[in-house]
C-alpha positions in Angstrom: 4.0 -13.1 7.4 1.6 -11.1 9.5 -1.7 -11.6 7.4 -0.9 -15.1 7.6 -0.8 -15.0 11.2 -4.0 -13.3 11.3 -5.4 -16.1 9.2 -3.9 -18.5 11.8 -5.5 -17.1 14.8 -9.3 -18.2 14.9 -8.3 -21.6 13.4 -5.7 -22.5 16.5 -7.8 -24.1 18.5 -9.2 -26.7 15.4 -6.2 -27.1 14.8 -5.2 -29.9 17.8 -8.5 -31.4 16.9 -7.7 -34.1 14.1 -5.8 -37.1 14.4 -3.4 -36.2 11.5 -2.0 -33.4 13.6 -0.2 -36.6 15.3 1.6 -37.0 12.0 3.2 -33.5 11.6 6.8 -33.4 12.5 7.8 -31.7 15.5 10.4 -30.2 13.8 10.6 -28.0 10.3 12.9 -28.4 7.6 13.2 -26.2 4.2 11.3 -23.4 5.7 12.1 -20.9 2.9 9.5 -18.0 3.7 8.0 -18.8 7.3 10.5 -18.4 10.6 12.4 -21.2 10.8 11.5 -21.2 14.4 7.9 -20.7 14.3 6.2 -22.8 16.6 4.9 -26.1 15.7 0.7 -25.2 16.4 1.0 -22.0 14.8 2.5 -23.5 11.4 -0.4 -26.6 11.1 -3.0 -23.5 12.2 -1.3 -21.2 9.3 -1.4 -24.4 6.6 -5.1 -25.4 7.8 -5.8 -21.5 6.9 -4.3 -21.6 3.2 -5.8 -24.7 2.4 -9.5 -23.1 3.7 -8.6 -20.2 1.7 -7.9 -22.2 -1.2 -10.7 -25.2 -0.9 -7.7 -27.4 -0.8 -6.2 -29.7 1.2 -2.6 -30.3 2.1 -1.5 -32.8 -0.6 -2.5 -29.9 -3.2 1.3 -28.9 -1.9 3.0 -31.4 -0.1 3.8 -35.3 -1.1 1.9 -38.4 0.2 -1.5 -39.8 1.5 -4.4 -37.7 2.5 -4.6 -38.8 6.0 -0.8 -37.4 6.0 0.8 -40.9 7.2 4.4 -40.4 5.5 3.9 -37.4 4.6 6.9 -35.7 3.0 6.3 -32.2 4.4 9.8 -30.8 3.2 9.7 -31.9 -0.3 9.5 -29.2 -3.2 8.5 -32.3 -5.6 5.3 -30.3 -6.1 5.0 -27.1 -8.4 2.0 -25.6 -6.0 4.2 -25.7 -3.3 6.6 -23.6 -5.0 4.0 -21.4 -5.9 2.3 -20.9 -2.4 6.0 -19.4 -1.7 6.1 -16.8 -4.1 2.2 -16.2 -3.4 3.2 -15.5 0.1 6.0 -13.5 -0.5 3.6 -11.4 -2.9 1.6 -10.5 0.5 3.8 -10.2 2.8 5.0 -7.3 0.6 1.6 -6.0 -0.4 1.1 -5.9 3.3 4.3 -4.5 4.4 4.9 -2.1 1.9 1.4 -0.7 0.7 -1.1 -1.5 3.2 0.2 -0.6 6.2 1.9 2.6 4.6 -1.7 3.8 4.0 -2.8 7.2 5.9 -4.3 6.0 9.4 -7.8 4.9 9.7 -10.0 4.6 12.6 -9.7 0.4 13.4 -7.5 -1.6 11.7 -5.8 -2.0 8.7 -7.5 -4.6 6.4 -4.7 -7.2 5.5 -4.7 -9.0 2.4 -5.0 -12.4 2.8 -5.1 -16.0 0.2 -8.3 -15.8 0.8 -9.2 -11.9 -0.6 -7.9 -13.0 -4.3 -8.6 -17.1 -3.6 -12.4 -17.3 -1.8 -11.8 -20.4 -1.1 -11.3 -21.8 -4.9 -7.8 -23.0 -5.9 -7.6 -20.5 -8.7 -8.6 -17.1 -8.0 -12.2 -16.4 -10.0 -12.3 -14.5 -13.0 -14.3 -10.8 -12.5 -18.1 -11.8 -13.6 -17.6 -9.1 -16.5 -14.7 -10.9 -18.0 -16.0 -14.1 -17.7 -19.2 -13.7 -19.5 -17.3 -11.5 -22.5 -15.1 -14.4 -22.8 -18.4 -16.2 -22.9 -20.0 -14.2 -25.7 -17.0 -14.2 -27.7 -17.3 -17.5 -27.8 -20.7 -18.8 -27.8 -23.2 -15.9 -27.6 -25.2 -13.6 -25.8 -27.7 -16.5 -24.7 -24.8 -18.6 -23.6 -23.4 -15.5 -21.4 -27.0 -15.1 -19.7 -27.6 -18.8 -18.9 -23.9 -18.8 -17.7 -25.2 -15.5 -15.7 -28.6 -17.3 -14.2 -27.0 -20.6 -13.6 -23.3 -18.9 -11.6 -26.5 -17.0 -9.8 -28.2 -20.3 -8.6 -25.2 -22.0 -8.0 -22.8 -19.2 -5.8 -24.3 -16.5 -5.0 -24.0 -17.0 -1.2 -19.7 -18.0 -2.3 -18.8 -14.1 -2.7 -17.0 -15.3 -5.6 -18.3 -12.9 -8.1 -20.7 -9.5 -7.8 -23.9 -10.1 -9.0 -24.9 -6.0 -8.6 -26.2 -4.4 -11.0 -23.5 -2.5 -11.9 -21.2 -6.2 -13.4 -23.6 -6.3 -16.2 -23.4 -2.3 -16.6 -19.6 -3.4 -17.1 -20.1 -6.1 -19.7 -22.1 -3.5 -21.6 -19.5 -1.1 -21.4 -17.4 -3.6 -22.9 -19.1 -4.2 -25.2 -20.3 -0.6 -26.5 -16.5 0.3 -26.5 -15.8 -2.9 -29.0 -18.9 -1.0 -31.3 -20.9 -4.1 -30.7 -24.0 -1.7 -29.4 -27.2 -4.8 -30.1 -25.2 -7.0 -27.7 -25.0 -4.5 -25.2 -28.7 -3.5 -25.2 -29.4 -7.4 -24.8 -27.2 -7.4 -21.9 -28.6 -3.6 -20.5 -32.0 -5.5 -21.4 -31.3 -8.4 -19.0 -30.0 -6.4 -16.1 -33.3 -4.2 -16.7 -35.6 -7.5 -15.8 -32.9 -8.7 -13.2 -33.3 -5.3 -11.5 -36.3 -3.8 -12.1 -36.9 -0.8 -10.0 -33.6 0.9 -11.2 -33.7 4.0 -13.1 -30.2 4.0 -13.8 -30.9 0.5 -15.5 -33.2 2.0 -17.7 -30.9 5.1 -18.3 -28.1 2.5 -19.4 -30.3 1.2 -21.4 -31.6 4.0 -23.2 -28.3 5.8 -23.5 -27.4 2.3 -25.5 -30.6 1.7 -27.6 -29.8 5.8 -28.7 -26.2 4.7 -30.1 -28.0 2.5 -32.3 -31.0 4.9 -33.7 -33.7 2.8 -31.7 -35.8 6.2 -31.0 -39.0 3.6 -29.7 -36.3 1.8 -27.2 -34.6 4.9 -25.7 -37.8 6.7 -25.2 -39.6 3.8 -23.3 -36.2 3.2 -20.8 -36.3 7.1 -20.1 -40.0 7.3 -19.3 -39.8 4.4 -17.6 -36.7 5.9 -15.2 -38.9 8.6 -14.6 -41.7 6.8 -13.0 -38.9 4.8 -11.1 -37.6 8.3 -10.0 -39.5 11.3 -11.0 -37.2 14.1 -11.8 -33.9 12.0 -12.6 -31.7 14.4 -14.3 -30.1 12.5 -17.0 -33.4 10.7 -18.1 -35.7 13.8 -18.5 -32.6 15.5 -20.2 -31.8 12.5 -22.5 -35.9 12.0 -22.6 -35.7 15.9 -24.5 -33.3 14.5 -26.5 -35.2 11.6 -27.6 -38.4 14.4 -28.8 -36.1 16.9 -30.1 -34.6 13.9 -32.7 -38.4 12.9 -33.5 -39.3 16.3 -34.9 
């Protein structure tokens, strides 16, 4: 488990810090995945480092109070714990057998860790794109934007989902390829007023606004990703397009 150990390292130290380190057994039973032999400070540093990873703490796995007295640390009562060893398996392998077969880089190879699928929520989060179609499926485009502005306000500073331009370019995509072209120009729309000096915004949304015949729509997007940046290729070329069809 060398990502794990990676984890471990710069939570070590923290971990002789708490009182309920006193209440971890001095020696391991049921170790299915992790050396049986693995040192006692190294395995509470490793679990303190899924549970961060997670936003958990150690009786989302293991049986008994949260202040550990009693703690049944060898149990497999619990289905997450059963889960955290296939999980681990899962990386271990990733890491072993793609990782670090890649082609050499300068530094070090970035393991995969809980925490690059998890950050630090017990399930890992949905890809923004997929979570606001499910969204407008459901409820609407309104519903999707609030959902937008309010996941905005709430994590953005989380890293639990890419609020770039370029997610709400994938919702539109989405939803252009599912023929549903006024949904996507309200989204292209949105990400024009959330972004507002990108000419590729207003390309996106002029390419879209063409699929549906709006002439007036595409032709304001283009000219206005020209001023944004005079000379953009695809707009003046789609901007002669726009003319061409008004003639």
């Amino acid at each position: 488990m060398g990502c794990a150990r990676t984890l471990a390292v710069g939570l070590l130290a923290g971990a002789f810090a708490s009182p309920a380190f006193a209440q971890i057994p001095t020696k391991f039973t049921n170790l299915e995945v992790l050396p049986k032999d693995i040192a006692r400070p190294e395995l509470v540093a490793m679990m303190r480092g899924f549970a961060g990873a997670l936003g958990v703490r150690c009786t989302h796995c293991h049986v008994g109070p949260d202040d550990l007295q009693g703690m049944d640390f060898a149990t497999d009562e619990k289905q997450a714990k059963q889960i955290a060893r296939t999980m681990l398996r899962m990386v271990r392998t990733i890491n072993a057998d793609y990782v670090n077969a890649l082609p050499a880089r300068e530094g070090t190879r970035q393991q995969v860790t809980c925490l690059t699928c998890h950050r630090r929520e017990q399930r890992p989060p949905q890809p923004l794109p997929d979570l606001l179609l499910a969204t407008i499926d459901s409820a609407g485009i309104p519903a999707a934007i609030e959902q937008y502005k309010k996941l905005r306000a709430d994590v953005l500073d989380a890293g639990l989902y890419d609020f770039r331009e370029r997610s709400l370019n994938i919702l539109a995509t989405s939803l252009r390829d599912r023929k549903r072209f006024e949904e996507a120009v309200e989204i292209l729309r949105f990400n024009a007023t959330l972004f507002p000096k990108s000419a590729d915004a207003q390309v996106n949304l002029g390419d879209t606004a063409m699929q549906i015949g709006n002439l007036d729509l595409a032709e304001t997007s283009y000219q206005r990703a020209l001023e944004l940046a005079p000379g953009h290729p695809a707009a003046a070329k789609a901007l002669d397009n726009v003319k061409a069809k008004r003639k």
